[in-house]
C-alpha positions in Angstrom: 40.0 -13.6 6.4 36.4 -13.3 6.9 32.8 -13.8 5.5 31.5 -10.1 3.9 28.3 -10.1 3.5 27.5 -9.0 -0.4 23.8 -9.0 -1.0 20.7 -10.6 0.8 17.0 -10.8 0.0 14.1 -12.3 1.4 10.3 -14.1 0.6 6.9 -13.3 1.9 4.8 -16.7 1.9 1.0 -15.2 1.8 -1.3 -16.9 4.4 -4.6 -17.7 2.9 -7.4 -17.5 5.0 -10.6 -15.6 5.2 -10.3 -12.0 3.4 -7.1 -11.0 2.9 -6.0 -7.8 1.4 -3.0 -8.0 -0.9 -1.7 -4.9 -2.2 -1.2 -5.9 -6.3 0.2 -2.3 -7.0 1.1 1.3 -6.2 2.0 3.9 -8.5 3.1 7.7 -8.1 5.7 9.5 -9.7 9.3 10.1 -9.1 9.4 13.4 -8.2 7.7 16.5 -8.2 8.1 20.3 -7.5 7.3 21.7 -4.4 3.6 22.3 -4.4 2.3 19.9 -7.6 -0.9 17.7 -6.9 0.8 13.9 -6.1 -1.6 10.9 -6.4 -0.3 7.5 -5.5 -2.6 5.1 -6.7 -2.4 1.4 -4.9 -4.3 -1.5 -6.3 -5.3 -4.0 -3.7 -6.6 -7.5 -4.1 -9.3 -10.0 -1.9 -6.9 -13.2 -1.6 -8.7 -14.7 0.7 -11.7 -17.2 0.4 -14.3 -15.6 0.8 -15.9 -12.3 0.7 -13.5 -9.4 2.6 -14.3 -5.7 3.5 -10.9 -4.5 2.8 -8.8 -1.3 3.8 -5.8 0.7 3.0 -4.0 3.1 5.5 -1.4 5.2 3.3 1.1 7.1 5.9 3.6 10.2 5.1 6.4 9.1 7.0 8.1 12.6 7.6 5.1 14.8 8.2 2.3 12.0 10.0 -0.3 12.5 7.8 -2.2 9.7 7.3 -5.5 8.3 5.0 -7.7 5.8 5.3 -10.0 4.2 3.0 -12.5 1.3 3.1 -14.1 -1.4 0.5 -17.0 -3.3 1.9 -17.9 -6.7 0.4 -14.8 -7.2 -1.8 -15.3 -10.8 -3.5 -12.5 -13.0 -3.9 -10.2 -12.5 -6.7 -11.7 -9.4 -6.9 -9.4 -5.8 -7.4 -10.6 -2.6 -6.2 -8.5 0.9 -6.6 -7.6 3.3 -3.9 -5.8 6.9 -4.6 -4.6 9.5 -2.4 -3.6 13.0 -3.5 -1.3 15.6 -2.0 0.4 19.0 -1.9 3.9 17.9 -2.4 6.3 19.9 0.4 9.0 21.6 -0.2 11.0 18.3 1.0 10.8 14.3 0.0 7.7 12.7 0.6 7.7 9.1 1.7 4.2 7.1 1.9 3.9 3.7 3.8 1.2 1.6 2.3 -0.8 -0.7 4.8 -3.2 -3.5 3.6 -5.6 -4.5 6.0 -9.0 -6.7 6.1 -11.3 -7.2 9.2 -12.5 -10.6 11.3 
């Protein structure tokens, strides 16, 4: 006999500090057909305590592509909206979302 492991999970804990970009949201479809206009849409959100210029790097993981784009002088509390469109290949299409904030 022995222990299986069945299921496991885990918790972020956010740090609070300065500006801090949490990402609320991200939405894109499912699927598409090879060639239709994607747009994954990521809502991000100022944590921090106090006012934050805040970016998101979205990243195809198969093909390298990757995006960048920037909100200056996001207050606290405050949610701004970044999207991203593509040509979707004639395989999957996998985007890593990164949520960033400068000090």
């Amino acid at each position: 006999m022995a222990w299986i492991g069945d299921e496991s999970t885990s918790v972020t804990v956010y740090y609070l500090g300065r500006g801090l970009c949490h990402i609320v949201s991200v939405s894109a479809p499912a699927n598409a057909h090879e060639g239709d206009l994607v747009t994954v849409r990521v809502d991000i959100q100022n944590t921090g305590d106090e006012v934050a210029d805040l970016r998101v790097v979205l990243t195809d993981v198969w093909s390298g592509w990757s995006e960048t784009a920037t909100h200056t002088g996001v207050g606290t509390g405050q949610t701004r909206s970044v999207f991203h469109e593509f040509e979707m290949p004639k395989a999957n299409a996998e985007v890593s979302i990164q949520g960033q904030h400068w000090e």
